[in-house]
C-alpha positions in Angstrom: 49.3 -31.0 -25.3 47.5 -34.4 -24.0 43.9 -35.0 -23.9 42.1 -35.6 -20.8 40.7 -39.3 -21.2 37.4 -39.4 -21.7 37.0 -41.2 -18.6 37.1 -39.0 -16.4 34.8 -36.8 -18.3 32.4 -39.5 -17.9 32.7 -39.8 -14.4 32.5 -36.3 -13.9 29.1 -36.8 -15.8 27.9 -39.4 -14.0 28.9 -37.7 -10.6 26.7 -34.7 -11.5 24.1 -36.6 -12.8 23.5 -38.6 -9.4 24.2 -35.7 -7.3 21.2 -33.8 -8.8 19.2 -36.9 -9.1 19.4 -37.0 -5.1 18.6 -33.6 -4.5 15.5 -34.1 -6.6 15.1 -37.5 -4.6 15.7 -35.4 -1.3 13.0 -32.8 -2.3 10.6 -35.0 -3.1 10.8 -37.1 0.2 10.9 -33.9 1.9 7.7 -33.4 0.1 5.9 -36.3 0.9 7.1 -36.2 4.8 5.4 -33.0 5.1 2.4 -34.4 3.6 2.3 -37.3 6.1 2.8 -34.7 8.7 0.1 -32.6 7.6 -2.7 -35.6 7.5 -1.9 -36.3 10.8 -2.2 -33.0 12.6 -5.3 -32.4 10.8 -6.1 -36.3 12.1 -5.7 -35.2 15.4 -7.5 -32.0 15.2 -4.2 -30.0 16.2 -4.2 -26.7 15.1 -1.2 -24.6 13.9 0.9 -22.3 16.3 -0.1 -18.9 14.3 -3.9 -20.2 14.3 -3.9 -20.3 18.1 -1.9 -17.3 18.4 -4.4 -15.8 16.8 -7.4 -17.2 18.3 -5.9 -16.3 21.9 -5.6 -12.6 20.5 -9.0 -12.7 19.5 -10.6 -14.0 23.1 -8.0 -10.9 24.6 -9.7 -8.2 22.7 -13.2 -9.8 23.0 -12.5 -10.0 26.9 -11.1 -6.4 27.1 -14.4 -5.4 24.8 -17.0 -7.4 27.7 -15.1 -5.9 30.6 -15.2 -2.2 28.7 -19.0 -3.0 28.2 -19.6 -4.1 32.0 -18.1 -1.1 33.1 -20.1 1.2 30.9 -23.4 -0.8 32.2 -22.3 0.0 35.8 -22.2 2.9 35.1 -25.2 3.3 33.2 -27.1 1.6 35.6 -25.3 3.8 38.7 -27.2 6.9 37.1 -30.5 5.6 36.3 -31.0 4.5 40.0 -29.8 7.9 40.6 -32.8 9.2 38.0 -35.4 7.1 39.4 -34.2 8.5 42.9 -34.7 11.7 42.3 -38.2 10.9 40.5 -39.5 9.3 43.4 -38.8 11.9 45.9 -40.4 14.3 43.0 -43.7 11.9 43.3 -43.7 11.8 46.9 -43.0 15.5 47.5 -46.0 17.5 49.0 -47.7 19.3 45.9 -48.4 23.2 46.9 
C-alpha cells in the first residue's frame, strides 16, 4: 500500500481553506452592498415597494369609505328635505 504524499493533503487543505474564506469574503461584501444601498434609498426618501403597496391599499379603502359616506349623506339629506317638505305644507295648511 503507498501513502498519499502529504502534499496533496496540504493542498487539499489550503484549497478548502480559501474557498470558505471567500464565501465568508462574499457574504460579507454582500453585506456591506446592501448597507450602501439602504443609506441611499433612505437618502433619497424612496420608499420600499411593499410600503407603497400598502399605502395605495390604504387610500383605496379610505376612498371607497368617503364615497360609501357621500352616498349615505345624499341620502340622508334626500329625506330630510322631504321632512321639512311635509312640515311646511303642515304649517301652512288651513287650521279648522
Amino acid at each position: 500500500m503507498t501513502d498519499r504524499p502529504r502534499f496533496f493533503d496540504d493542498l487539499a487543505g489550503m484549497a478548502g481553506g480559501a474557498i470558505s474564506a471567500l464565501t465568508g469574503l462574499r457574504q460579507e461584501m454582500e453585506a456591506i452592498v446592501r448597507a450602501r444601498i439602504d443609506e441611499a434609498i433612505r437618502a433619497l426618501d424612496l420608499v420600499r415597494r411593499e410600503e407603497f403597496d400598502a399605502m395605495a391599499e390604504m387610500a383605496a379603502r379610505a376612498r371607497d369609505g368617503q364615497e360609501t359616506a357621500e352616498a349615505r349623506v345624499a341620502a340622508l339629506d334626500a329625506r330630510l328635505a322631504i321632512i321639512e317638505a311635509r312640515l311646511s305644507g303642515l304649517e301652512n295648511a288651513p287650521k279648522p
